[in-house]
C-alpha positions as CSV (number, residue, x, y, z in Angstrom):
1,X,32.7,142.2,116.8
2,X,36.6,142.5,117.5
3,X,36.4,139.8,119.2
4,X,34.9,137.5,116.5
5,X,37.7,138.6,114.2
6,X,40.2,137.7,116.0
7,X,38.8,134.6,116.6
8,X,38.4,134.4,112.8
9,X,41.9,135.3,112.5
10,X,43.0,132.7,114.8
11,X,41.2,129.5,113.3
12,X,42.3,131.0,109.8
13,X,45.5,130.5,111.1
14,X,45.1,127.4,112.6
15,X,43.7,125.9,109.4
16,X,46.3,127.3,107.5
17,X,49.4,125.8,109.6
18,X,47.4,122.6,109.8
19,X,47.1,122.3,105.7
20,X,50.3,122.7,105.1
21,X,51.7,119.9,103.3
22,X,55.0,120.6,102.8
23,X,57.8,118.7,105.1
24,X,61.2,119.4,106.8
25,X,62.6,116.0,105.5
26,X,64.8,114.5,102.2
27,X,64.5,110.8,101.2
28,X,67.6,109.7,99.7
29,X,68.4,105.9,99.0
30,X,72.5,104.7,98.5
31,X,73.9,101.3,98.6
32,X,76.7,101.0,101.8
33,X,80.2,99.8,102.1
34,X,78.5,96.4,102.0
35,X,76.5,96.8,98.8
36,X,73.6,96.4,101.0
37,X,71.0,98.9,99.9
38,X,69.8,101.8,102.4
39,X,67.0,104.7,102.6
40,X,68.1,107.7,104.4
41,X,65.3,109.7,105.9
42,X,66.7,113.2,107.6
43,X,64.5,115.6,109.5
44,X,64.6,118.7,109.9
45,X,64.8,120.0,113.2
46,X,61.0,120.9,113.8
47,X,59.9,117.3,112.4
48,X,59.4,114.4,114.9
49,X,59.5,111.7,111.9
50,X,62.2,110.4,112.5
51,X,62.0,109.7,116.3
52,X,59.0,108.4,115.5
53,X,60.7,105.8,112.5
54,X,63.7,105.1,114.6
55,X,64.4,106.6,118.0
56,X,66.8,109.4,116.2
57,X,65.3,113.0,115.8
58,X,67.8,114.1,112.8
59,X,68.5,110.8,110.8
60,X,67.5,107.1,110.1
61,X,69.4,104.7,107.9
62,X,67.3,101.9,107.0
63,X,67.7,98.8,105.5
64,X,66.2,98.0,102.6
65,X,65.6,94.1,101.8
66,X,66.8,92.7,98.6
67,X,64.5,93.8,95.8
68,X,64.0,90.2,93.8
69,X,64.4,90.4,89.7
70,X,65.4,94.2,90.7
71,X,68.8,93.6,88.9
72,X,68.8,93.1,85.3
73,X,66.4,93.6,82.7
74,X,62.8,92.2,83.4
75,X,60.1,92.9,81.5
76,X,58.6,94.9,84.5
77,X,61.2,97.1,85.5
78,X,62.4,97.8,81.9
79,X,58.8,98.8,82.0
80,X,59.2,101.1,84.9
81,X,62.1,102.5,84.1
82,X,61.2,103.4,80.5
83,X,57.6,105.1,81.0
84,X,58.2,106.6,84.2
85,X,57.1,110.8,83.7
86,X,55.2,109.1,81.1
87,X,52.4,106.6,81.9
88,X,53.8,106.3,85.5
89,X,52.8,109.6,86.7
90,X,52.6,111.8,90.2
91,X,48.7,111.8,91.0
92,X,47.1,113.5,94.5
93,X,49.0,114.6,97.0
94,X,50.1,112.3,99.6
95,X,50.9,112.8,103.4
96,X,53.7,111.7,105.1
97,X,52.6,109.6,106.8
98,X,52.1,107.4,103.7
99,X,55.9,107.2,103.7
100,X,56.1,106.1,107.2
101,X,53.9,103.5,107.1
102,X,55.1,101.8,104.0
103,X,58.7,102.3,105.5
104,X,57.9,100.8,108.7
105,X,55.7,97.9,106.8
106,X,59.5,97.1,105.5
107,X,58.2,96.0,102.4
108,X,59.2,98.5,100.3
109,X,61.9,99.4,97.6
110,X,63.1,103.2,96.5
111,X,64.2,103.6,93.3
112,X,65.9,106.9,91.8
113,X,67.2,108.5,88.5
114,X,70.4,107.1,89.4
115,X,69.5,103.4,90.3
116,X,72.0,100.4,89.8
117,X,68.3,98.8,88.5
118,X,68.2,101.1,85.6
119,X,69.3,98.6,82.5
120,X,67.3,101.0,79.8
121,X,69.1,104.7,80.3
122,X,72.9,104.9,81.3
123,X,74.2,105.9,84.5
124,X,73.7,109.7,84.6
125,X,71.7,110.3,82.0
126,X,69.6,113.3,81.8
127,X,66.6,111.9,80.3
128,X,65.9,110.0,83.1
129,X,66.6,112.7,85.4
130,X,64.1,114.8,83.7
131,X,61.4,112.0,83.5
132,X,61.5,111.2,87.4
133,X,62.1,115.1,87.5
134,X,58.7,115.5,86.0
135,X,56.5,113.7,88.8
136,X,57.3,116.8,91.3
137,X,55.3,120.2,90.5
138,X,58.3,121.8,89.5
139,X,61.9,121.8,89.2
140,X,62.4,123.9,92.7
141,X,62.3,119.9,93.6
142,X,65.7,118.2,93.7
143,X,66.8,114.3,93.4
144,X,63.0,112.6,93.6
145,X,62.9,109.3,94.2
146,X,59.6,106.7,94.2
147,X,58.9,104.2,96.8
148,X,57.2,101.0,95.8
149,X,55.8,98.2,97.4
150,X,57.4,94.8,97.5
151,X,55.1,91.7,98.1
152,X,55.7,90.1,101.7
153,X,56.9,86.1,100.9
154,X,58.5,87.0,97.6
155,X,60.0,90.1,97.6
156,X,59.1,90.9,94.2
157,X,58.9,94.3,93.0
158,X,55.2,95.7,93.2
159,X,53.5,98.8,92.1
160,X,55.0,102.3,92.6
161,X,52.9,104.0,95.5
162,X,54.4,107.7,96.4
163,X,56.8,110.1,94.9
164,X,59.2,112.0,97.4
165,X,59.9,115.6,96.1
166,X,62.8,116.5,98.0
167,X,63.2,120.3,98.8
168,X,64.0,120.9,102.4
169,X,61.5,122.7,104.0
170,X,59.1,122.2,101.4
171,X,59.8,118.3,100.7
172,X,56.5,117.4,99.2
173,X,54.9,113.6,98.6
174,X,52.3,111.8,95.8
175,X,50.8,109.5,95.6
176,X,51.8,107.6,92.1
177,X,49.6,106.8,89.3
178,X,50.9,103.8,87.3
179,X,48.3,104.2,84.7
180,X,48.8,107.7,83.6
181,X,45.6,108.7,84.3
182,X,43.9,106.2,82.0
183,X,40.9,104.6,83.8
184,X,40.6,101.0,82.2
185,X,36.8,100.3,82.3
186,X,36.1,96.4,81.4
Protein backbone atom coordinates (compact mmCIF):
# COMPACT_ATOMS: atom_id res chain seq x y z
CA UNK A 1 0.00 0.00 0.00
CA UNK A 2 3.16 2.45 0.64
CA UNK A 3 4.21 1.63 -2.33
CA UNK A 4 1.12 2.63 -4.32
CA UNK A 5 1.24 6.06 -2.65
CA UNK A 6 4.22 6.91 -3.50
CA UNK A 7 3.62 5.98 -6.86
CA UNK A 8 0.49 8.13 -6.57
CA UNK A 9 2.59 10.82 -5.20
CA UNK A 10 4.96 10.55 -7.96
CA UNK A 11 2.61 10.75 -11.11
CA UNK A 12 0.69 13.56 -9.04
CA UNK A 13 3.74 15.20 -9.39
CA UNK A 14 4.53 14.50 -12.72
CA UNK A 15 1.18 15.72 -13.95
CA UNK A 16 1.39 18.66 -12.02
CA UNK A 17 5.05 19.89 -13.43
CA UNK A 18 3.69 18.79 -16.83
CA UNK A 19 0.39 21.24 -16.60
CA UNK A 20 2.09 23.91 -15.81
CA UNK A 21 1.60 26.66 -18.17
CA UNK A 22 3.32 29.36 -17.03
CA UNK A 23 6.87 30.23 -18.95
CA UNK A 24 10.40 31.61 -18.03
CA UNK A 25 10.17 34.05 -21.07
CA UNK A 26 9.12 38.05 -21.95
CA UNK A 27 8.05 39.13 -25.49
CA UNK A 28 8.88 42.57 -26.04
CA UNK A 29 8.75 44.31 -29.60
CA UNK A 30 11.00 47.91 -30.26
CA UNK A 31 11.96 49.44 -33.46
CA UNK A 32 16.10 49.54 -33.88
CA UNK A 33 18.62 52.21 -34.74
CA UNK A 34 17.31 51.53 -38.26
CA UNK A 35 13.61 51.98 -37.67
CA UNK A 36 13.39 48.52 -38.67
CA UNK A 37 10.95 46.82 -36.28
CA UNK A 38 12.19 43.84 -33.96
CA UNK A 39 10.53 41.17 -31.39
CA UNK A 40 12.69 40.30 -28.53
CA UNK A 41 12.11 36.93 -27.04
CA UNK A 42 14.36 36.25 -23.71
CA UNK A 43 14.49 33.01 -21.83
CA UNK A 44 14.93 32.25 -18.82
CA UNK A 45 17.58 30.13 -17.93
CA UNK A 46 15.62 26.72 -17.50
CA UNK A 47 13.71 27.35 -21.07
CA UNK A 48 15.19 25.85 -24.25
CA UNK A 49 12.91 28.35 -26.52
CA UNK A 50 15.11 30.22 -27.60
CA UNK A 51 17.83 27.73 -28.84
CA UNK A 52 15.21 26.25 -30.29
CA UNK A 53 13.98 29.89 -32.24
CA UNK A 54 17.51 30.93 -32.93
CA UNK A 55 20.53 29.02 -31.78
CA UNK A 56 20.84 31.48 -28.57
CA UNK A 57 19.73 29.99 -25.18
CA UNK A 58 19.04 33.64 -23.41
CA UNK A 59 17.90 35.94 -26.29
CA UNK A 60 16.62 36.34 -29.95
CA UNK A 61 16.16 39.52 -31.79
CA UNK A 62 14.01 38.97 -34.74
CA UNK A 63 13.00 40.77 -37.48
CA UNK A 64 9.82 41.59 -38.09
CA UNK A 65 8.72 42.37 -41.84
CA UNK A 66 7.04 45.52 -42.71
CA UNK A 67 3.46 45.41 -41.54
CA UNK A 68 1.51 46.88 -44.85
CA UNK A 69 -1.33 49.79 -44.02
CA UNK A 70 0.15 49.28 -40.35
CA UNK A 71 0.98 53.07 -40.31
CA UNK A 72 -1.76 55.46 -40.35
CA UNK A 73 -5.26 55.19 -39.75
CA UNK A 74 -7.10 52.33 -41.66
CA UNK A 75 -10.30 51.43 -41.00
CA UNK A 76 -8.91 48.08 -39.59
CA UNK A 77 -6.40 49.00 -37.24
CA UNK A 78 -8.36 52.06 -35.97
CA UNK A 79 -10.53 49.13 -35.33
CA UNK A 80 -8.09 47.20 -33.44
CA UNK A 81 -6.71 49.68 -31.64
CA UNK A 82 -10.06 51.09 -30.37
CA UNK A 83 -11.93 47.87 -29.17
CA UNK A 84 -9.09 46.01 -28.06
CA UNK A 85 -10.00 44.76 -23.93
CA UNK A 86 -13.33 45.27 -25.49
CA UNK A 87 -14.61 43.03 -28.34
CA UNK A 88 -10.96 41.92 -28.97
CA UNK A 89 -10.62 39.86 -25.94
CA UNK A 90 -8.01 37.04 -24.36
CA UNK A 91 -9.99 33.65 -24.88
CA UNK A 92 -8.30 29.95 -23.83
CA UNK A 93 -5.15 29.55 -22.86
CA UNK A 94 -2.52 29.08 -25.29
CA UNK A 95 0.92 27.17 -25.24
CA UNK A 96 4.02 28.37 -26.29
CA UNK A 97 4.51 26.79 -28.67
CA UNK A 98 1.74 28.80 -30.47
CA UNK A 99 4.16 31.64 -30.22
CA UNK A 100 7.00 29.77 -31.77
CA UNK A 101 5.41 28.63 -34.59
CA UNK A 102 3.71 31.76 -35.68
CA UNK A 103 7.27 33.41 -35.06
CA UNK A 104 9.08 31.04 -37.05
CA UNK A 105 6.18 31.04 -39.84
CA UNK A 106 7.62 34.95 -40.06
CA UNK A 107 4.35 36.08 -40.85
CA UNK A 108 3.52 37.79 -37.99
CA UNK A 109 3.28 41.36 -36.48
CA UNK A 110 3.36 42.37 -32.47
CA UNK A 111 1.65 45.12 -31.55
CA UNK A 112 1.71 46.88 -27.88
CA UNK A 113 0.13 49.59 -25.73
CA UNK A 114 2.89 51.70 -26.93
CA UNK A 115 2.78 51.07 -30.78
CA UNK A 116 4.00 53.79 -33.36
CA UNK A 117 0.56 52.11 -35.22
CA UNK A 118 -1.62 53.49 -32.56
CA UNK A 119 -3.37 56.75 -34.51
CA UNK A 120 -6.64 56.57 -31.97
CA UNK A 121 -4.99 56.94 -28.19
CA UNK A 122 -1.74 59.07 -27.71
CA UNK A 123 1.58 57.84 -27.05
CA UNK A 124 1.45 56.77 -23.35
CA UNK A 125 -1.79 56.87 -22.69
CA UNK A 126 -3.27 54.98 -19.85
CA UNK A 127 -6.40 53.83 -21.44
CA UNK A 128 -4.79 51.84 -23.70
CA UNK A 129 -2.46 50.48 -21.28
CA UNK A 130 -5.40 49.32 -19.25
CA UNK A 131 -7.34 47.91 -22.25
CA UNK A 132 -4.40 45.64 -23.52
CA UNK A 133 -3.79 45.30 -19.68
CA UNK A 134 -7.12 43.69 -19.41
CA UNK A 135 -6.49 40.61 -21.78
CA UNK A 136 -3.92 39.03 -18.97
CA UNK A 137 -5.81 37.48 -15.74
CA UNK A 138 -4.55 40.06 -13.78
CA UNK A 139 -2.38 43.01 -13.33
CA UNK A 140 0.64 40.73 -11.67
CA UNK A 141 1.16 40.76 -15.69
CA UNK A 142 3.32 43.55 -17.07
CA UNK A 143 3.73 45.17 -20.71
CA UNK A 144 1.37 42.58 -22.89
CA UNK A 145 1.68 42.63 -26.16
CA UNK A 146 -0.64 40.60 -29.08
CA UNK A 147 0.87 38.86 -31.99
CA UNK A 148 -1.14 38.77 -35.23
CA UNK A 149 -0.89 37.13 -38.30
CA UNK A 150 0.15 38.80 -41.46
CA UNK A 151 -1.02 37.28 -44.85
CA UNK A 152 2.04 35.64 -46.86
CA UNK A 153 2.06 37.74 -50.59
CA UNK A 154 0.73 40.93 -49.13
CA UNK A 155 1.75 41.45 -45.92
CA UNK A 156 -1.36 42.86 -44.73
CA UNK A 157 -2.35 42.95 -41.23
CA UNK A 158 -4.56 39.80 -40.33
CA UNK A 159 -6.38 38.74 -37.27
CA UNK A 160 -4.91 38.87 -33.78
CA UNK A 161 -4.07 35.24 -32.64
CA UNK A 162 -2.28 35.07 -28.97
CA UNK A 163 -1.75 37.52 -26.18
CA UNK A 164 1.79 37.35 -24.34
CA UNK A 165 1.33 38.11 -20.56
CA UNK A 166 4.68 38.89 -19.63
CA UNK A 167 5.61 38.05 -15.91
CA UNK A 168 8.87 36.29 -15.75
CA UNK A 169 8.51 33.09 -14.46
CA UNK A 170 5.00 33.02 -14.80
CA UNK A 171 4.78 34.63 -18.50
CA UNK A 172 1.49 33.23 -19.54
CA UNK A 173 -0.06 33.08 -23.35
CA UNK A 174 -3.95 33.22 -25.07
CA UNK A 175 -5.15 32.64 -27.53
CA UNK A 176 -7.21 35.94 -28.81
CA UNK A 177 -10.76 36.21 -29.48
CA UNK A 178 -11.53 38.99 -32.03
CA UNK A 179 -15.23 38.64 -31.54
CA UNK A 180 -15.63 39.16 -27.85
CA UNK A 181 -17.10 36.09 -27.37
CA UNK A 182 -20.13 36.70 -29.68
CA UNK A 183 -20.72 33.55 -31.80
CA UNK A 184 -22.19 35.00 -35.19
CA UNK A 185 -24.65 32.13 -36.37
CA UNK A 186 -25.92 32.90 -40.07
Amino acid sequence: MEMINKLLGIILFIGLFLSKSAFSIEVTDRFNHRFQKEVILNCGESEYFCDDLCGKKDKCVIKEKVCRDCIGSTVYLTHVFDQIGRSIVASDEAQIGDVLELLKSNRFSVISSNSVYNMVDGMGDKSIERRFGSLCPSEEYSKPVVIFETQEISGLLGQPKLVVCNNGENTKVFHIDPNGGVVVAF
